[in-house]
mmCIF file as gemmi writes it, N, C-alpha and C atoms, coordinates in Angstrom:
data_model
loop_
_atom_site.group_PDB
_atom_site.id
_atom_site.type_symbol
_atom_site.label_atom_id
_atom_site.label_alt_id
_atom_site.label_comp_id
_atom_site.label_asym_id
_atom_site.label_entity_id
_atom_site.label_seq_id
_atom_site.pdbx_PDB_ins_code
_atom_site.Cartn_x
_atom_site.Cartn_y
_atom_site.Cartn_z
_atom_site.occupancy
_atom_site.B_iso_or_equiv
_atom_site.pdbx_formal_charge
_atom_site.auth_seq_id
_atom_site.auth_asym_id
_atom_site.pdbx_PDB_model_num
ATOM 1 N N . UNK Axp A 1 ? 160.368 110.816 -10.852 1 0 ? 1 A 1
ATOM 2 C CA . UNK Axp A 1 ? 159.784 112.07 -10.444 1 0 ? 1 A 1
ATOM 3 C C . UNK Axp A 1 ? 158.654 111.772 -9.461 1 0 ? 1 A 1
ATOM 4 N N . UNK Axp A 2 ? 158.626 112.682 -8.669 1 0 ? 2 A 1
ATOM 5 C CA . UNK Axp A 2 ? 157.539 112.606 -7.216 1 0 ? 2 A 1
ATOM 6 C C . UNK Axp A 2 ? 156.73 113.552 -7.164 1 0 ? 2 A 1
ATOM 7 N N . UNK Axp A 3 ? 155.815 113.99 -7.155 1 0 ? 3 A 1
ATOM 8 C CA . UNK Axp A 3 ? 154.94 115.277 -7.172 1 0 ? 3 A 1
ATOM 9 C C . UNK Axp A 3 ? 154.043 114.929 -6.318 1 0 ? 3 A 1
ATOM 10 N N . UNK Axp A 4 ? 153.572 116.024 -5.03 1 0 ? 4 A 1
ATOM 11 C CA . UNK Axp A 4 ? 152.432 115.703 -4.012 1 0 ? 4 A 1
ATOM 12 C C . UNK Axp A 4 ? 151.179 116.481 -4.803 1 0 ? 4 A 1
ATOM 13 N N . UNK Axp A 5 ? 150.148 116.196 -4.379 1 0 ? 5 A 1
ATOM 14 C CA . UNK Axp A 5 ? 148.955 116.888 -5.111 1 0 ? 5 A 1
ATOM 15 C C . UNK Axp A 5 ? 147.903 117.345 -4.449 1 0 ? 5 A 1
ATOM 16 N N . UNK Axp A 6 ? 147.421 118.441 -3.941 1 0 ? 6 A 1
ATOM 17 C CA . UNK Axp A 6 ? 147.189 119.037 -3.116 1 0 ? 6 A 1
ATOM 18 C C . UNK Axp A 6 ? 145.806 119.7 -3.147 1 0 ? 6 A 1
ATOM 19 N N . UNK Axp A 7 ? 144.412 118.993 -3.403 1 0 ? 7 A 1
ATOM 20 C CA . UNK Axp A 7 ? 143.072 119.583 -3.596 1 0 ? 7 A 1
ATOM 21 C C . UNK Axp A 7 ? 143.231 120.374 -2.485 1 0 ? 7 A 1
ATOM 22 N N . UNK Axp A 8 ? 142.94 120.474 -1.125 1 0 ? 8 A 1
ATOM 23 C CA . UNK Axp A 8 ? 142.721 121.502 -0.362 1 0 ? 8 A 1
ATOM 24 C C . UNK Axp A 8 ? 141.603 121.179 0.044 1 0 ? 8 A 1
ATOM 25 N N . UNK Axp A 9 ? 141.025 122.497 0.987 1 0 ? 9 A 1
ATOM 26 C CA . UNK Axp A 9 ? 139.971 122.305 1.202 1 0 ? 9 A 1
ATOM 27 C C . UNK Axp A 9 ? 139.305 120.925 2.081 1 0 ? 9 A 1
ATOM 28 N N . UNK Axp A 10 ? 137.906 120.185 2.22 1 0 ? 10 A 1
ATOM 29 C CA . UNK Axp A 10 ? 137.511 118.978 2.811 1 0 ? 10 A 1
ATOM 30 C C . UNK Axp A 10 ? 137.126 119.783 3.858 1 0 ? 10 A 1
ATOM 31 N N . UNK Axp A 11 ? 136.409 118.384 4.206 1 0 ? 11 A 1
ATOM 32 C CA . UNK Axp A 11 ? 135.828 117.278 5.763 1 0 ? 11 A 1
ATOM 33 C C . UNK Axp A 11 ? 134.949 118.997 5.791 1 0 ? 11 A 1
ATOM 34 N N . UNK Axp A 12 ? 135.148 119.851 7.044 1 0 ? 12 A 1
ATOM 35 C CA . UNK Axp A 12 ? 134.143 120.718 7.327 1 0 ? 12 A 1
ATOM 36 C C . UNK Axp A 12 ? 134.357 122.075 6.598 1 0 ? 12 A 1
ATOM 37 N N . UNK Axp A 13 ? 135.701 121.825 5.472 1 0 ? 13 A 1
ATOM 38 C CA . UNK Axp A 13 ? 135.856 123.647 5.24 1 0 ? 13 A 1
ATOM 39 C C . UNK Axp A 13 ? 135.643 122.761 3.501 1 0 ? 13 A 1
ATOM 40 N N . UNK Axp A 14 ? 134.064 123.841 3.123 1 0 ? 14 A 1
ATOM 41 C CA . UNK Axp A 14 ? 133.868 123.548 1.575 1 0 ? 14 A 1
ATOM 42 C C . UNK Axp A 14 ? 134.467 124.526 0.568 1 0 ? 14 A 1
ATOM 43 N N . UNK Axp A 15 ? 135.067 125.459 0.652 1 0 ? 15 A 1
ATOM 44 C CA . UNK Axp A 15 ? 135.61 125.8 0.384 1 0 ? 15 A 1
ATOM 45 C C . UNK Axp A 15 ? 134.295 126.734 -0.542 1 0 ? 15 A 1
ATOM 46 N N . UNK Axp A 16 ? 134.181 127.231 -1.384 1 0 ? 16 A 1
ATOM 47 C CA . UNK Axp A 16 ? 133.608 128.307 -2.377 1 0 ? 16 A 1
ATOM 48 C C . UNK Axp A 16 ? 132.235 127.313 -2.7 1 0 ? 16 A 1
ATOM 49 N N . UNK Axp A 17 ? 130.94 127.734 -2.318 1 0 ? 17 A 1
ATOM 50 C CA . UNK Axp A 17 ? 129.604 127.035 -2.715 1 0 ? 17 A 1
ATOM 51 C C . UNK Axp A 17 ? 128.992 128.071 -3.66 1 0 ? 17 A 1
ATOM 52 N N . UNK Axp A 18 ? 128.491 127.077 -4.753 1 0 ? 18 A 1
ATOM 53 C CA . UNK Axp A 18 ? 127.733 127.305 -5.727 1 0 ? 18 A 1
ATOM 54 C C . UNK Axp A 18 ? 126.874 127.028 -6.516 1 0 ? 18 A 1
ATOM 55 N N . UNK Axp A 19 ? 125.808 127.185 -6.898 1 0 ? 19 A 1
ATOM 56 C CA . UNK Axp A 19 ? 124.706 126.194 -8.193 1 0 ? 19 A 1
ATOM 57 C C . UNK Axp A 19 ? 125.207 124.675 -7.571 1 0 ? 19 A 1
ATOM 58 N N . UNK Axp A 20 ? 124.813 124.377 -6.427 1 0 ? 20 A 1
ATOM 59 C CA . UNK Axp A 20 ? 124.848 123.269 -5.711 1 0 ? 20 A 1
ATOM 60 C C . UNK Axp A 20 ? 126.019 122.251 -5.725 1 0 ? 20 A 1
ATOM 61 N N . UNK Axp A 21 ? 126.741 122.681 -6.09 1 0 ? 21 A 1
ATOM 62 C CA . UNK Axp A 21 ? 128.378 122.036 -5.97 1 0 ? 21 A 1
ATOM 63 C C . UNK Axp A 21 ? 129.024 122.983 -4.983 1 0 ? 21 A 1
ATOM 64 N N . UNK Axp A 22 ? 129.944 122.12 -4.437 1 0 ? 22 A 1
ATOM 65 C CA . UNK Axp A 22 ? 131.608 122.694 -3.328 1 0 ? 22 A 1
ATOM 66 C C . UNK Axp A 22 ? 132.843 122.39 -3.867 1 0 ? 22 A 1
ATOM 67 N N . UNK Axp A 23 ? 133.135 123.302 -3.383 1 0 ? 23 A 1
ATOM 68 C CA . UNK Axp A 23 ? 134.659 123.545 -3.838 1 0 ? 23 A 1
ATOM 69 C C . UNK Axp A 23 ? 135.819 122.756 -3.642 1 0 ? 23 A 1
ATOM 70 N N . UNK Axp A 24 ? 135.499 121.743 -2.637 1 0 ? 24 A 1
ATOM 71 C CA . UNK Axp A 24 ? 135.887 120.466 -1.867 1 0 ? 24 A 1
ATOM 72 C C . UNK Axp A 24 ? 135.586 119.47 -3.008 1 0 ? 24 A 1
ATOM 73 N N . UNK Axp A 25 ? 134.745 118.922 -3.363 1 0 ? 25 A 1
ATOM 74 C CA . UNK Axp A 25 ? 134.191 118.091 -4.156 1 0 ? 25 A 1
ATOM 75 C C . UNK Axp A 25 ? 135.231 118.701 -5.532 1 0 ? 25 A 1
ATOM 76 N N . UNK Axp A 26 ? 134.727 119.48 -6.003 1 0 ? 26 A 1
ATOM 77 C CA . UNK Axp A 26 ? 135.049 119.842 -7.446 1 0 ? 26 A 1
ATOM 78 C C . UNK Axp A 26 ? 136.981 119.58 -7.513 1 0 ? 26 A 1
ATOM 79 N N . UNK Axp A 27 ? 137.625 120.193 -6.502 1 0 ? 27 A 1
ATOM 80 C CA . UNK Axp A 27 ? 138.995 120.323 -6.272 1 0 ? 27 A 1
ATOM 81 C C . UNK Axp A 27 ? 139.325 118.707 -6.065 1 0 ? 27 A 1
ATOM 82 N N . UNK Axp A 28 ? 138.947 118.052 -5.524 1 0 ? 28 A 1
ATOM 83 C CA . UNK Axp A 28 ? 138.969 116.306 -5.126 1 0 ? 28 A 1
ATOM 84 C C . UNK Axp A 28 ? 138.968 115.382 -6.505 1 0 ? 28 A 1
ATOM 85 N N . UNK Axp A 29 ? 138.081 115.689 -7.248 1 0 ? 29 A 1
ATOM 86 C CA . UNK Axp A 29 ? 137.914 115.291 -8.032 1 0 ? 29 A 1
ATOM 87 C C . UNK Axp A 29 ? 138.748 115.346 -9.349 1 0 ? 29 A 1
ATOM 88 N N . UNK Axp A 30 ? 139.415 116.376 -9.44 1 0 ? 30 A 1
ATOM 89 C CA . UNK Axp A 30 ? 140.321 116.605 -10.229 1 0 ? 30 A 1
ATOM 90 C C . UNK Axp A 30 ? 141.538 116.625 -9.871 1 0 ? 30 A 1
ATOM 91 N N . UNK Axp A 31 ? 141.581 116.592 -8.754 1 0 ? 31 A 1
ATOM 92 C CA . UNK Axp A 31 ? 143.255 116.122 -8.377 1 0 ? 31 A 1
ATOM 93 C C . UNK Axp A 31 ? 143.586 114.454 -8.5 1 0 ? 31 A 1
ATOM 94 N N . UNK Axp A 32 ? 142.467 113.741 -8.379 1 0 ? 32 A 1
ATOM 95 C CA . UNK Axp A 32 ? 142.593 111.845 -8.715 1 0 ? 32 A 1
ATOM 96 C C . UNK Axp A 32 ? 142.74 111.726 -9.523 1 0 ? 32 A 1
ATOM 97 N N . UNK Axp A 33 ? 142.173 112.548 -10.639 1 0 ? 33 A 1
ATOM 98 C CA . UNK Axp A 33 ? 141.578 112.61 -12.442 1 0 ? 33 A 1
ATOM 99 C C . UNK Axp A 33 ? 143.665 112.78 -12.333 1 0 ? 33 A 1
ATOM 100 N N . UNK Axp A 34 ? 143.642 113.825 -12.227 1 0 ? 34 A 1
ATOM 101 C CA . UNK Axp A 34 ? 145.3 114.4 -12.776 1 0 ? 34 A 1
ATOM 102 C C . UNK Axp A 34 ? 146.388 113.108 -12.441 1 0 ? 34 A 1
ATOM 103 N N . UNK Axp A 35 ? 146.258 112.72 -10.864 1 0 ? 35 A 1
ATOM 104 C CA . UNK Axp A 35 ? 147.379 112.147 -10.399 1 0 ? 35 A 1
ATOM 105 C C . UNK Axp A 35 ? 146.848 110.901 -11.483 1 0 ? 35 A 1
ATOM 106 N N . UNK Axp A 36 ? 145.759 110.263 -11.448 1 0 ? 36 A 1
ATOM 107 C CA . UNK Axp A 36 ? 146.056 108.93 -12.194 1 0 ? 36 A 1
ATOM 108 C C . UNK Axp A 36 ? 146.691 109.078 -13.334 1 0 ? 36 A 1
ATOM 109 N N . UNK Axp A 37 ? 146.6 110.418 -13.982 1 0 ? 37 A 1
ATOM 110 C CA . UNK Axp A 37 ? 146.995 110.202 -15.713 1 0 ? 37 A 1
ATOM 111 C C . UNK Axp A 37 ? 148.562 110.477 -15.513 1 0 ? 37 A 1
ATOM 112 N N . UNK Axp A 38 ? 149.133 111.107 -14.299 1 0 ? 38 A 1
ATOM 113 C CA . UNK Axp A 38 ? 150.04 111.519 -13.83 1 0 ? 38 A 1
ATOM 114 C C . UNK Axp A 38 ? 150.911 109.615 -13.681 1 0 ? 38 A 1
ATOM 115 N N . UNK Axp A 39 ? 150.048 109.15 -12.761 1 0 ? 39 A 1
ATOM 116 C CA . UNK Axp A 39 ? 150.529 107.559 -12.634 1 0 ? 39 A 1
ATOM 117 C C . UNK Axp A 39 ? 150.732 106.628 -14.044 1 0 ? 39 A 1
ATOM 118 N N . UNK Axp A 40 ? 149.774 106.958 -14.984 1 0 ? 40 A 1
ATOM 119 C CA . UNK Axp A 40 ? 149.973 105.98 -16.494 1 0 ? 40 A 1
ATOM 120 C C . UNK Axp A 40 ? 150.929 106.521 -16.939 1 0 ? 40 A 1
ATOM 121 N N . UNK Axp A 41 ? 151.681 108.097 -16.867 1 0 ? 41 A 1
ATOM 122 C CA . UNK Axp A 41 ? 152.532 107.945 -17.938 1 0 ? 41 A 1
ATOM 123 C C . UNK Axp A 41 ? 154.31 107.524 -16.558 1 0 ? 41 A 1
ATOM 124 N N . UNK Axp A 42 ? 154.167 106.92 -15.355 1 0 ? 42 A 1
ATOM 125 C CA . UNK Axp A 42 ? 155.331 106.445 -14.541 1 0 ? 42 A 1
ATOM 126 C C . UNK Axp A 42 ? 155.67 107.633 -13.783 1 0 ? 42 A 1
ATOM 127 N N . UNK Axp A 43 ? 154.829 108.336 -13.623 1 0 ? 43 A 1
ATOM 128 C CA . UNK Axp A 43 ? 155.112 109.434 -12.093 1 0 ? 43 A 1
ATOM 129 C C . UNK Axp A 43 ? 154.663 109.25 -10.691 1 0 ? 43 A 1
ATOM 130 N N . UNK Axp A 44 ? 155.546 109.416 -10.129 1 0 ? 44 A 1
ATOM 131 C CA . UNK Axp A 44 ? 154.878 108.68 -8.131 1 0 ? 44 A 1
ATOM 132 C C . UNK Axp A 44 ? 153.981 109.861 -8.056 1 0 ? 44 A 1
ATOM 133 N N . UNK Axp A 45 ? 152.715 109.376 -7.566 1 0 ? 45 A 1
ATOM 134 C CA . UNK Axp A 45 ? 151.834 110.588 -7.075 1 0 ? 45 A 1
ATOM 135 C C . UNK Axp A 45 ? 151.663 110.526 -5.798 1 0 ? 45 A 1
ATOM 136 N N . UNK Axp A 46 ? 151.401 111.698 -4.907 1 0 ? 46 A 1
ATOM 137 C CA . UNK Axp A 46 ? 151.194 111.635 -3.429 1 0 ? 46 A 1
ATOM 138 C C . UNK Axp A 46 ? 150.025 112.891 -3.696 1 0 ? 46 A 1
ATOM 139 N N . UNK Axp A 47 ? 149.256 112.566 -2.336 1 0 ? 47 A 1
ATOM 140 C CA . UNK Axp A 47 ? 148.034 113.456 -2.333 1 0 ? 47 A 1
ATOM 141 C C . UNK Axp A 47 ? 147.933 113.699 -1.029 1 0 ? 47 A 1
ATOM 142 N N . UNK Axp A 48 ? 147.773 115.031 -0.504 1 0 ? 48 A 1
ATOM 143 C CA . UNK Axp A 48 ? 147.488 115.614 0.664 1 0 ? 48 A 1
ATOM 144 C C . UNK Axp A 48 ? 145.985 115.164 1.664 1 0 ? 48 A 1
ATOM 145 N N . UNK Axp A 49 ? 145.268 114.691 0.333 1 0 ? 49 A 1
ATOM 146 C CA . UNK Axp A 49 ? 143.893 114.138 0.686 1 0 ? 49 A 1
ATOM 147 C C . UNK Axp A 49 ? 143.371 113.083 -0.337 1 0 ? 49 A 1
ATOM 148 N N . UNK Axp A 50 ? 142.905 112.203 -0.152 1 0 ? 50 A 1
ATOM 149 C CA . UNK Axp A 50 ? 141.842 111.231 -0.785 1 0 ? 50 A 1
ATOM 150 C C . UNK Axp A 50 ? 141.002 111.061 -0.59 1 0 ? 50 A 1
ATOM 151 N N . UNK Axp A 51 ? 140.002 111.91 -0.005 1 0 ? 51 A 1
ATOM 152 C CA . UNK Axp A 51 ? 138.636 111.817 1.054 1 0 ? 51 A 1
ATOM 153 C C . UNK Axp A 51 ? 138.438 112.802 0.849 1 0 ? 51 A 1
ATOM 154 N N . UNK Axp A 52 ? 137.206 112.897 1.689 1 0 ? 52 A 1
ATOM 155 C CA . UNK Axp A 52 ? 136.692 114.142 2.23 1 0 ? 52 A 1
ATOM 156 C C . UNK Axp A 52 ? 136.883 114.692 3.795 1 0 ? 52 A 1
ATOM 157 N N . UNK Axp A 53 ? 138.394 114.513 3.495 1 0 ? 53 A 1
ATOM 158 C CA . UNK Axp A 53 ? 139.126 115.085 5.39 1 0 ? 53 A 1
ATOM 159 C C . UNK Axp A 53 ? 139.291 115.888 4.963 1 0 ? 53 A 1
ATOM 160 N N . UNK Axp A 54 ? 139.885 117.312 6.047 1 0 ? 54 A 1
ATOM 161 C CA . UNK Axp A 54 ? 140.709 118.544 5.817 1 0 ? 54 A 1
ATOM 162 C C . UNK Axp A 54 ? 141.985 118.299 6.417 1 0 ? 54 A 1
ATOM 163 N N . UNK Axp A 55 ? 142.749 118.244 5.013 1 0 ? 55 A 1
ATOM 164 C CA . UNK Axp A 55 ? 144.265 118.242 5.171 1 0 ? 55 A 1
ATOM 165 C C . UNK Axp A 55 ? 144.995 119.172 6.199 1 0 ? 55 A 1
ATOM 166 N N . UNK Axp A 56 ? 144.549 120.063 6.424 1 0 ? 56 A 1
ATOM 167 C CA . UNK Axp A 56 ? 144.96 120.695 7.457 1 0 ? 56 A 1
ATOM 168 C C . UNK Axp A 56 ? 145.736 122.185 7.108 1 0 ? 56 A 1
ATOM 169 N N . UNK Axp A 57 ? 146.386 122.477 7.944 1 0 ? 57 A 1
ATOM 170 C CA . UNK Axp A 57 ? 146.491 124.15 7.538 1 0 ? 57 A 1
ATOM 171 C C . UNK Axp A 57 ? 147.803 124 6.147 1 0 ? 57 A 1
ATOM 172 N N . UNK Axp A 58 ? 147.787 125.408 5.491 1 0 ? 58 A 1
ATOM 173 C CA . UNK Axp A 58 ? 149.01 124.821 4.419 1 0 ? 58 A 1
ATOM 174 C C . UNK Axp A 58 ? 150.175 124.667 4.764 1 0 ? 58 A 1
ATOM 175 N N . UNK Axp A 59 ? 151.159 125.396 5.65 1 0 ? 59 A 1
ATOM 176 C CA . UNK Axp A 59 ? 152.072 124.975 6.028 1 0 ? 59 A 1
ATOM 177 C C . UNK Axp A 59 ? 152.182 123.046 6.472 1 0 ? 59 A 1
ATOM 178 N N . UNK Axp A 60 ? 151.358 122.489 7.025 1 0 ? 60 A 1
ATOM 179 C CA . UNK Axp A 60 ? 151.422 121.196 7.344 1 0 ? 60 A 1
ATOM 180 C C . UNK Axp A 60 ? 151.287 120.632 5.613 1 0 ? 60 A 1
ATOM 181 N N . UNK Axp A 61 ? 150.547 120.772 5.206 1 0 ? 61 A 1
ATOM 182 C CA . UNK Axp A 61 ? 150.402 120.124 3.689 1 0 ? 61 A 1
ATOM 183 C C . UNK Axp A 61 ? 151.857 120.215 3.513 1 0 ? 61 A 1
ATOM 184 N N . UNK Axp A 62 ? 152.438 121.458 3.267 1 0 ? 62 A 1
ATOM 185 C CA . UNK Axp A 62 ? 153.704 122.074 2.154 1 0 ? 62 A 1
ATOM 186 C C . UNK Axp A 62 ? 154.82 120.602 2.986 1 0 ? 62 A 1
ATOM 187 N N . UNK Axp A 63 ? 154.62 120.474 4.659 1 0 ? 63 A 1
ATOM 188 C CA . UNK Axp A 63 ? 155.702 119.268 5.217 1 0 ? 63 A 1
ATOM 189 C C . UNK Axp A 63 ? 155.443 118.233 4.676 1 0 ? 63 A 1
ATOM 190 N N . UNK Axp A 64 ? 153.875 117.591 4.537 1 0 ? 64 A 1
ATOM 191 C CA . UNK Axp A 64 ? 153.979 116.665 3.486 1 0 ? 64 A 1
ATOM 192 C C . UNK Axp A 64 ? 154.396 116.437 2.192 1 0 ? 64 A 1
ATOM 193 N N . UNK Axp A 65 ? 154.664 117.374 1.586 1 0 ? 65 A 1
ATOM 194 C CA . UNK Axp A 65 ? 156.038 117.229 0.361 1 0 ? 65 A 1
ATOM 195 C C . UNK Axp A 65 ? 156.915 116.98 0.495 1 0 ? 65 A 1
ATOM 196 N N . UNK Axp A 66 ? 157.303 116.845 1.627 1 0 ? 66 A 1
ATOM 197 C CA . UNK Axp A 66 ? 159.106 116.621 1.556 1 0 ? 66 A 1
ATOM 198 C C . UNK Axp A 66 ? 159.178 115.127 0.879 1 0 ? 66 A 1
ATOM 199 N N . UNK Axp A 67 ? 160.59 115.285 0.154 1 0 ? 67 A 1
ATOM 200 C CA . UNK Axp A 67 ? 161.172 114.194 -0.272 1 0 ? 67 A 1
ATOM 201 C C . UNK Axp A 67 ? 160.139 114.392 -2.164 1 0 ? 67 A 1
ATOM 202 N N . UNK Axp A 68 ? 159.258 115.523 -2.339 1 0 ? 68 A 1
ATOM 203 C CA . UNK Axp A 68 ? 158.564 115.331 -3.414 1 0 ? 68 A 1
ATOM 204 C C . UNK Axp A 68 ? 159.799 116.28 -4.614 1 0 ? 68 A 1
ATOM 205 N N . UNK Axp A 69 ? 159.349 115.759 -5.76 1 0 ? 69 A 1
ATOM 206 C CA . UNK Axp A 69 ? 160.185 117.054 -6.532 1 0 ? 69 A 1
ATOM 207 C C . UNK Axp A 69 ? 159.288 117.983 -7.119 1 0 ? 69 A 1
ATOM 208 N N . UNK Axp A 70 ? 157.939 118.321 -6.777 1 0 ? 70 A 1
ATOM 209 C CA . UNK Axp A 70 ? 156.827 119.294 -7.556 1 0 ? 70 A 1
ATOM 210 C C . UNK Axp A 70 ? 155.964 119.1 -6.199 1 0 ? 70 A 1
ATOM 211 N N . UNK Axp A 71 ? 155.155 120.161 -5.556 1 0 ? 71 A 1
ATOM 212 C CA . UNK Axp A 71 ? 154.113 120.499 -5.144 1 0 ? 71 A 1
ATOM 213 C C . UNK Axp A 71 ? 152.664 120.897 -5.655 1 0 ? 71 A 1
């Protein structure tokens, strides 16, 4: 099984600011958290981002799935 994983958001768009956290950060952070536990139990993980870039608009993300079986 292949699943891409898709925080969103980054680099200059923070997405929802609040009580001094971004929405970038918070979304980043829990998509590594997921894919690794995703990786211990033998699932390929792919991620739209690993940084703090902006993946880009969603249609371009959704092309980086191909070949995935979950978005």
């Amino acid at each position: 099984m292949k699943i891409m994983i898709d925080p969103g958001h980054g680099g200059n768009d923070s997405g929802a600011v609040g009580y001094g956290r971004k929405e970038k950060d918070i979304v980043l952070e829990a998509a590594l958290y997921i894919g690794g536990r995703l990786q211990s139990l033998g699932v390929q993980v792919q991620y739209t981002r690993e940084d703090d870039t902006n993946p880009g608009e969603p249609q371009e993300r959704g092309k980086m799935a191909k070949g995935c079986d979950y978005f």
